[in-house]
Structures are given as structure tokens and as C-alpha cells.
N, C-alpha and C positions, 0 to 999 in steps of 0.2 A: 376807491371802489370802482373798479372794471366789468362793466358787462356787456357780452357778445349778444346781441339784438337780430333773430331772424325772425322769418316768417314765411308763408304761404310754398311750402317747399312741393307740395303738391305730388308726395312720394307714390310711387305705383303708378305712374300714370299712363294709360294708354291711347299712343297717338300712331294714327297709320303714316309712314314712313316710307319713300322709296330708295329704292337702290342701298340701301344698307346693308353693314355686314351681317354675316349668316348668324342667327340666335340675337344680332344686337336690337335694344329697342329705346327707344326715348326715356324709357324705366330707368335705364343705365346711366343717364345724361344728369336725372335727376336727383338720385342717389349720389354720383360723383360730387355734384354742387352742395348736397346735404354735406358730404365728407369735407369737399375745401370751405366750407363755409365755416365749420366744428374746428378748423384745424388751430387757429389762435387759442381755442380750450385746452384742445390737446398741447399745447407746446406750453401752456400755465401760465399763458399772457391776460387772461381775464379771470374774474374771480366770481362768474355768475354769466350762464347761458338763461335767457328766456326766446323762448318759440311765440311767438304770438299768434298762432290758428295756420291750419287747415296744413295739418301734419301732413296729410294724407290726400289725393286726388279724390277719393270715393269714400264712401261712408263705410264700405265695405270693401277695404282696401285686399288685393292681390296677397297670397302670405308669404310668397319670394319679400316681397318690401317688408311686408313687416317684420321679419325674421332678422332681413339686412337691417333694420331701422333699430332693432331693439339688440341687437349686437353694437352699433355703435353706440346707441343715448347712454347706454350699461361702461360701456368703453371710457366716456366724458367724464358721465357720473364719477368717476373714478377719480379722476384730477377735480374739480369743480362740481357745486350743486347744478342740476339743471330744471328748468320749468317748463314744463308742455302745455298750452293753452287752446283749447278746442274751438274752432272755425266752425264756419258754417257748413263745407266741405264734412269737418269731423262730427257732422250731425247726430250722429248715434252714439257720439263719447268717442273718446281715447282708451281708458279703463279697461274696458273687452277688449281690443288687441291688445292694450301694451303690459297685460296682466299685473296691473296696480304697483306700476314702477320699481322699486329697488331704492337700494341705500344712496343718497343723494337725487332721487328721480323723484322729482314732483307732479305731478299728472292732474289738470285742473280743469272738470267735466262742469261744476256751477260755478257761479259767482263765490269770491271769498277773499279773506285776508291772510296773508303768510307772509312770516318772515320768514326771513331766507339769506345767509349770509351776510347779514346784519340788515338787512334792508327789509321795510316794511313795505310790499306790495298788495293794493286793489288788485283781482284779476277777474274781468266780466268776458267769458263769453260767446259769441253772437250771440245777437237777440234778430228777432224780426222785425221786431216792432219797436221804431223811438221811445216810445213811451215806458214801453218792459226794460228796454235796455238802461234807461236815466233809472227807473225804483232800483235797479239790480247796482247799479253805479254807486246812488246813493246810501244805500245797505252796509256796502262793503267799504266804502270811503270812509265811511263814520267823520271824526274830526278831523283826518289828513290822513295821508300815506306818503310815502314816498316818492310812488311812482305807481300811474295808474296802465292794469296792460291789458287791451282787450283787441279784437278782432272786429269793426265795426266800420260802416262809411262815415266820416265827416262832411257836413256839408262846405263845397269848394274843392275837394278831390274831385282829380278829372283824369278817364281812361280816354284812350281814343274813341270820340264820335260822342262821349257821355261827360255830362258835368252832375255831379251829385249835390242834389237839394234835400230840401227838408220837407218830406210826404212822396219827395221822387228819386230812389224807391221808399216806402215807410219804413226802413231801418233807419234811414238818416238821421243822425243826428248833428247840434250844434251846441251854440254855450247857453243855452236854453236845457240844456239835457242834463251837462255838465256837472256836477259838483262839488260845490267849493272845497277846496284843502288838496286839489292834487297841481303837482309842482310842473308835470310833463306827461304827457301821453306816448306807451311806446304800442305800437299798432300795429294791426296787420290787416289782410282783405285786399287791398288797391295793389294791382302789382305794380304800377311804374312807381318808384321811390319819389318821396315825394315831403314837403316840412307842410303843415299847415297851421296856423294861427287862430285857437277857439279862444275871442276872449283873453287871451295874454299868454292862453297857455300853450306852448308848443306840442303838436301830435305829429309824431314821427313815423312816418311808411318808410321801409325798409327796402320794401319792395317783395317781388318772388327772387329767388335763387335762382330760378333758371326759365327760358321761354316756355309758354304754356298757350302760345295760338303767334299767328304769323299778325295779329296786330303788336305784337312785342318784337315784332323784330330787329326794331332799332333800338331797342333801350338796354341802358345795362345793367346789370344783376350784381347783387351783392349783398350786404347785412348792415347792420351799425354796429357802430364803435362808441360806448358810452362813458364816461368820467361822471364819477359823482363827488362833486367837492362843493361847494358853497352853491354853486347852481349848477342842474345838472347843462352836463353838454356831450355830443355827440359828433358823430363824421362815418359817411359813410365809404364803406370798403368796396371793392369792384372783385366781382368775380369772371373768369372766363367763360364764355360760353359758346358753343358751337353755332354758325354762321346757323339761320335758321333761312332756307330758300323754299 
């Protein structure tokens, strides 16, 4: 079992830009990385996309993007299942733009359980608060799953200038939140890519797909690459990205 792992693609977004070409905008930079990121689906190298949050820059995303966005997920869907997982970004749901997915589109606004081309998937989320996000954890975990996928900070994730604990901010959470029976954590939220260690269990940041503020400007963009055979394992892919000055 092969699955394409992204996240935080932050579609629509609006960033003021100088000296650019006429009509172009950052929108385009991040749709492009949406596209090279999907392209191992489309070419039927993985047999399972999940999105891990925050589809969308705005809650109330642009509908140039969403139109471009639900032309391609429709596109994938085609070759492979795909799962959308709601960020904190996608605070108002996914559901309302992405008009209740399509044949292979799975669109995941609460907490819940879904199998999904043979895998049995936990999928929480944002929470705000540790303590809602661990009930909501533990709900859908029941006595194991496969693989747990939510959009959340770990405490030990660290952005530039920030290191994330447990009450700072009160999303945080640790292996105190956790619950027992999940094998790997595949994550989203933290853009620089990143493994953390909760407890035994590896939680895997993928990263964003493409810069989203001039503290990213050195880092690189790209998704995972997952293997599930006797334990799961992973590697991360590199995407290109436009020098950000």
C-alpha cells in the first residue's frame, strides 16, 4: 500500500508581490505545487492520496481556486481514492466549496473512521483546544487504526522564532493526548517538514507545498511518500519552488 501524503497547500492565497507578470499571482505558484505534488497519483504510482488540512488559504477561499481545485481532486479521484482533511485555515468546512466530493473523493469536516482502500483511517480535524482534540482522538481511534490523520501541533514542533509546548498555544498537544492503537501519525499545520517522536509514535509534517511568508524562504517543499508493509514507513519528496526574495 502506497500513499501520497500532503498538506497545508494554502490554495487561493493572496500575497502582494512586486514586479510580476501582468494577471500573474502567488495563487498560481500554489495551484502549480498543488498540481506537481498530485502528479505520482496521476501517473498510478500511489494507491491512496490524503491531504492533511488547510486545503485552502481562507476560510472563504477565492472561486478561481476552488473551481481550479475541484477540477483537479475530480481529475485524481479518477485514478485513486482521495481524502481531504479540514485545517484550521479550512475553519468553516470543506463540504460548502467542495460540494460533497464525488466518486472517490472523501471530504472529512469532523472527527471519524473510514476505510479507504483497504486502510483503516482515524481522521481528527483541528481542534483548538488539547483537551477537545485528545476526546475527538480517542472516539475515532476506538481500538486501533491504521494510521491516525489530523492537522494539529505536537509538542517539539518548531517554526522559526517558535518552539511548540503543551498550553503554548492550547492546541498542543503530546503523548499525554494520544491514544493508544495508532501505529504513525500523518500531519499537517507546521510547514517546515519535520518527524516528531510522541511516545514511540512517529508524527510526520510533510510540510506546505509551497512558501507562504519569507520566513520559509530557506526551506523545502514537498509531500511524503508512504509504504505500508509490516511498519509503516515514509520519505520525503522535494518540490520545486520559486526563489522567494
Amino acid at each position: 500500500m502506497r500513499i501520497l501524503h500532503l498538506g497545508d497547500t494554502h490554495l487561493g492565497r493572496v500575497q502582494r508581490i512586486w514586479n510580476g507578470p501582468p494577471g500573474w499571482s502567488r495563487a498560481d505558484d500554489h495551484h502549480a505545487a498543488f498540481l506537481a505534488a498530485l502528479a505520482p497519483a496521476l501517473r498510478g504510482e500511489v494507491d491512496l492520496v490524503v491531504h492533511a488540512g488547510d486545503v485552502f488559504d481562507r476560510s472563504r477561499p477565492p472561486l478561481p481556486a476552488v473551481r481550479a481545485a475541484v477540477s483537479l481532486l475530480r481529475r485524481v479521484a479518477r485514478h485513486v481514492p482521495v481524502v481531504l482533511l479540514a485545517g484550521n485555515h479550512d475553519r468553516r468546512g470543506l463540504l460548502p466549496h467542495l460540494g460533497g466530493g464525488g466518486p472517490g473523493l472523501h471530504i472529512v469536516d469532523a472527527p471519524m473512521r473510514l476505510r479507504v482502500a483497504g486502510v483503516l483511517l482515524a481522521l481528527v480535524p483541528h481542534h483548538r483546544e488539547a483537551s477537545a482534540w485528545s476526546h475527538s482522538a480517542r472516539s475515532v481511534v476506538g481500538g486501533g487504526v491504521d494510521l491516525l490523520v489530523t492537522h494539529q501541533a505536537f509538542a517539539g514542533a518548531r517554526v522559526p522564532g517558535f518552539t511548540f509546548r503543551v498550553g503554548h498555544p492550547p492546541e498542543t498537544v503530546d503523548s499525554r493526548h494520544l491514544p493508544a492503537g495508532v501505529p504513525a501519525v500523518l500531519n499537517g499545520h507546521i510547514h517546515p517538514r519535520k518527524v516528531l517522536d510522541c511516545g514511540g509514535v512517529p508524527v510526520v509534517y510533510p510540510g506546505s507545498t509551497e512558501r507562504t511568508s519569507a520566513s520559509e524562504a530557506g526551506q523545502t517543499k514537498g509531500f511524503a511518500l508512504w509504504e505500508l508493509g509490516l511498519r509503516p514507513s515514509w520519505r520525503f519528496a522535494d518540490l520545486v519552488s520559486r526563489p522567494l526574495i
